[in-house]
C-alpha positions, 0 to 999 in steps of 0.5 A: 500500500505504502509503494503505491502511494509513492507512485501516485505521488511521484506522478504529476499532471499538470496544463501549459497553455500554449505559447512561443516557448518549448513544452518542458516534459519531465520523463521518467527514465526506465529500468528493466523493472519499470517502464513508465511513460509521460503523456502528452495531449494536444489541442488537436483531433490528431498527430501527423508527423514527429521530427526528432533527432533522437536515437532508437535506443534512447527515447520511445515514441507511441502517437494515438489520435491526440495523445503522445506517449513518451519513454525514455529508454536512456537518460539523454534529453533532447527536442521534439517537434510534433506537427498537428492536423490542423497545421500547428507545430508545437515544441517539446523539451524532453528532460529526464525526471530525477524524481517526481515526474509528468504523468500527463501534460495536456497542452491548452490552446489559447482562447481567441479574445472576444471581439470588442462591440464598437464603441458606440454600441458599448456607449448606447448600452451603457446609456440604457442600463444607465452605467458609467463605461470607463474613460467616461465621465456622466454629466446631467443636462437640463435644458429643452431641446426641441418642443412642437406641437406633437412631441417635446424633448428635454436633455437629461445626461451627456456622456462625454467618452474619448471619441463620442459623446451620447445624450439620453433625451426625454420625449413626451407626447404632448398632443392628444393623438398617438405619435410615432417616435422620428429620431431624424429629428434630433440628427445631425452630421455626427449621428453614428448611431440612436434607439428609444425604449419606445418607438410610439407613444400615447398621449401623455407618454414619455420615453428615453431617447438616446443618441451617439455622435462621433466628436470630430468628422 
């Protein structure tokens, strides 16, 4: 029982997230009792070709589908590069393990960043969940913007980003009639972009209206 615990303690798996240097692989060396192996797991379906510089005698080399079984059959170190199906070459460091050794490694490829929405997009959201985004100071505004017979609208808050600058309007309904929402009314040269909470309003209802402009042409 007390052999078996050492074993299991002398095994380690472990994740390196791909990257431009060489994958370290702690191998055990073997005996003529034992004949341990590290395994290595790529992020690939599988493994098309092995470039090594090593001889016969000092290290073996099993591929299954996405998995490369290494033994070393002499201490010796060297590289080895394994080419992937999806084109992808990845660089091994083969060292021979003194005492605690890889069990597996399973190589992590990196995850893509997420594309960033376009800072517009970002800023009007911001807006309609009434957040303030980073770089990005929140001021309120009062004053009326335009008033005629169906609708009038006031500013409420001007969020003045790096590049845009976005204002959060209130509409009203001030006729007796129901009235469709025109934002073109509030348009200019810079409007990048605009959307209301409600596109047509009962007599006597009120919306948000928000509207992006872009700073300079």
């Amino acid at each position: 029982m007390i052999w078996i615990a050492a074993l299991v303690l002398a095994q380690e798996s472990r994740e390196v997230l791909l990257s431009d240097r060489p994958v370290e692989v702690r191998v055990p060396v073997s005996s003529d009792a034992r004949h341990p192996a590290a395994v290595v797991t790529f992020p690939e379906e599988s493994l098309e070709a092995l470039v090594a510089g090593w001889n016969e005698g000092d290290l073996s080399i099993e591929r299954r589908r996405d998995h490369l079984f290494l033994k070393l059959l002499r201490r010796a170190e060297g590289d080895l590069h394994v080419l992937g199906a999806s084109g992808a070459l990845y660089r091994l460091s083969v060292k021979p393990a003194d005492g605690a050794y890889d069990g597996r490694v399973r190589i992590v490829a990196a995850r893509p960043k997420a594309e960033r929405e376009p800072a517009p997009l970002e800023l009007i959201r911001a807006m309609r969940l009434g957040r303030k985004p980073p770089e990005t100071s929140v001021l309120r505004a009062e004053g009326p913007l335009y008033s005629g017979p169906d609708v009038a609208a006031r500013a409420a808050y001007l969020y003045d980003a790096p590049e845009f600058r976005g204002y959060v309007i209130r509409v009203e309904n001030v006729s007796t009639s129901p009235v469709r929402l025109d934002p073109s009314r509030f348009s200019g040269k810079l409007l990048v972009l605009s959307g209301a909470r409600e596109m047509l309003l009962a007599p006597g209802a009120k919306t948000l209206l928000y509207l992006v402009f872009r700073k300079t042409p």
